[in-house]
C-alpha positions in Angstrom: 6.5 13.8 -23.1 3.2 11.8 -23.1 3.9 10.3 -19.7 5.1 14.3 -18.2 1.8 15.9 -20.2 -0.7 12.6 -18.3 1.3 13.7 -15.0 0.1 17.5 -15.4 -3.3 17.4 -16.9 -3.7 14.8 -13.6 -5.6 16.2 -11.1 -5.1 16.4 -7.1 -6.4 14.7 -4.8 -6.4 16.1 -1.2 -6.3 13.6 1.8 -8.9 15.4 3.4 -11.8 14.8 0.8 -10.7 11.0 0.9 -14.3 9.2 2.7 -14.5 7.9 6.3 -15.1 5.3 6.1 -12.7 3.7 3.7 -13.0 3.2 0.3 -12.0 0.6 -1.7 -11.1 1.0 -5.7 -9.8 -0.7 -8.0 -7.3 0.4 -10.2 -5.3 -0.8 -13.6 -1.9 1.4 -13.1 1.2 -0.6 -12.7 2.3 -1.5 -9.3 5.9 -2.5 -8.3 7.8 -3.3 -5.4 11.4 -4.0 -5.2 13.3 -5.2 -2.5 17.4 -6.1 -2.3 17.1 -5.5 -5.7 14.7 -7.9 -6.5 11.7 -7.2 -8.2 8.9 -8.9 -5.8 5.5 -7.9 -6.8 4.2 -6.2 -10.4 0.3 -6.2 -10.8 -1.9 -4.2 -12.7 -4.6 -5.6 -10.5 -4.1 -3.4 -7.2 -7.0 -1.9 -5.2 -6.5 1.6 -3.6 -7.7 2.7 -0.3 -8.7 5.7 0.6 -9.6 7.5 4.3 -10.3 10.7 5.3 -6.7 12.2 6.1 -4.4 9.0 5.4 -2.6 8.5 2.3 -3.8 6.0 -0.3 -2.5 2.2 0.5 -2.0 0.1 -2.1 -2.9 -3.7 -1.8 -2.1 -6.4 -4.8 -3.3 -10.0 -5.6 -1.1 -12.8 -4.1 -0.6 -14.2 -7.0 1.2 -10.7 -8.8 3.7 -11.2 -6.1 6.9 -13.4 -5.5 5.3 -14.9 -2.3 8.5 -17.3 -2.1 10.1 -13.8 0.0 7.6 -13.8 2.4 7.1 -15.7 5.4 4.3 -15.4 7.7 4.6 -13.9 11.2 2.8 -13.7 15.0 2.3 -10.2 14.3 -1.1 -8.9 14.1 -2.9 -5.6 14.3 -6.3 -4.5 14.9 -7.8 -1.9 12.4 -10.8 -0.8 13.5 -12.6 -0.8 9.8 -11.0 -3.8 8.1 -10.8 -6.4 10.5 -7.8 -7.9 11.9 -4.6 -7.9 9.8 -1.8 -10.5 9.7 1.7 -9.5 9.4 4.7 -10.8 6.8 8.3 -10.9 7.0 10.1 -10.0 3.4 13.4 -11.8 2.6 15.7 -12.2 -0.2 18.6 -13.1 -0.7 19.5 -13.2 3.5 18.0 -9.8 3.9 15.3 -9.8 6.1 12.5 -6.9 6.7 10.1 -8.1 9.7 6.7 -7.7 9.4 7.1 -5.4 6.2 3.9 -6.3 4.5 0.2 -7.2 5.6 -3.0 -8.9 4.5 -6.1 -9.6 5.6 -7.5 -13.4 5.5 -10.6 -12.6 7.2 -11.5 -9.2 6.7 -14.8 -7.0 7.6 -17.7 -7.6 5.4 -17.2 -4.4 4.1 -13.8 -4.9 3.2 -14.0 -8.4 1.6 -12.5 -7.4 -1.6 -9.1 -7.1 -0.1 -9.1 -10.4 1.2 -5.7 -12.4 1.5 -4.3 -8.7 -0.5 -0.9 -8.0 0.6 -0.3 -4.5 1.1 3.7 -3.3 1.9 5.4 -1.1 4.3 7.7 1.7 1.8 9.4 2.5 4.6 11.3 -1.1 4.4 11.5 -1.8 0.5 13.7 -0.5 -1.6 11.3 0.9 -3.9 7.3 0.9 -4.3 6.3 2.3 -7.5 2.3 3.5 -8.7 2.6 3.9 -12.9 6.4 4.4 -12.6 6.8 7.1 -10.1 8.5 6.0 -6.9 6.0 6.7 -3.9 7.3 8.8 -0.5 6.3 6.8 2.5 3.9 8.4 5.1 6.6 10.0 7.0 4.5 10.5 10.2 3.2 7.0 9.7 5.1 3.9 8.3 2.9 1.5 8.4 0.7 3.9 6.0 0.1 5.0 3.0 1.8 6.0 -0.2 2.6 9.6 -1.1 2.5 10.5 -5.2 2.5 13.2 -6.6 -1.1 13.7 -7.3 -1.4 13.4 -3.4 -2.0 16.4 -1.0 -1.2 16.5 2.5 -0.4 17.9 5.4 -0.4 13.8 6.6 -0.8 13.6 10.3 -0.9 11.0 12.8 -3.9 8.5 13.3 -4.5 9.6 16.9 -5.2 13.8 15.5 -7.9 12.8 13.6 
């Protein structure tokens, strides 16, 4: 009852009053992600971005996740306000999701507080959870934010803003 009251006293947040450029928060609301079945990362240490007309993306400390599932790829990807971000493979237990999660080792001096983060694709795991409700992927964009709840669209692509 206390959690379903929180959920509706909660306000909304709209996508499209989210800042450009990004903004980085830090937040204390439980964080999960499970893949295969496996529980691979729980922090209540995650920091929250938020851009004008994206969904919110979740990144947690390296040491609030299992890092024995992830393996380090070639794979990496320019973003024009955090710098240049690395790509990991998740596997467990012989099931493998290429280049499912990202970080940034060297980001933009702006965006130094999510250095070495690891932020994860929902579109691959099997869950990824904010305070105990499992997110909806970005469906226009997988590689993309998290969709609660508490989150209004419409989401579009990167190239329509």
């Amino acid at each position: 009852m206390v959690c379903a009251l929180h959920s509706l006293m909660k306000e909304k947040e709209s996508i499209w009053d989210f800042p450009t450029p990004p903004r980085v928060e830090n937040i204390s609301l439980s964080i999960h992600i499970i893949y295969n079945g496996v529980l691979i990362a729980r922090t209540y240490k995650a920091k929250r971005v938020l851009e004008t007309g994206h969904a919110p993306e979740y990144y947690i400390p390296p040491e609030d996740i299992k890092m024995e599932y992830l393996t380090p790829t070639n794979v990496t990807i320019e973003c024009r306000w955090k710098g240049l971000l690395h790509c990991v493979n998740v596997e467990v237990a012989g099931k493998l999701k290429e280049s499912a999660a990202w970080y940034f080792p060297h980001p933009f001096p702006d965006y130094l507080e999510l250095e070495n983060y690891l932020s994860f694709n929902a579109h691959m795991m099997d869950g990824c959870y904010v305070d105990g409700e499992k997110v909806i992927p970005d469906p226009l964009r997988p590689f993309r934010g998290w969709i609660t709840r508490d989150v209004l669209g419409p989401f579009v692509e990167l190239e329509q803003i």
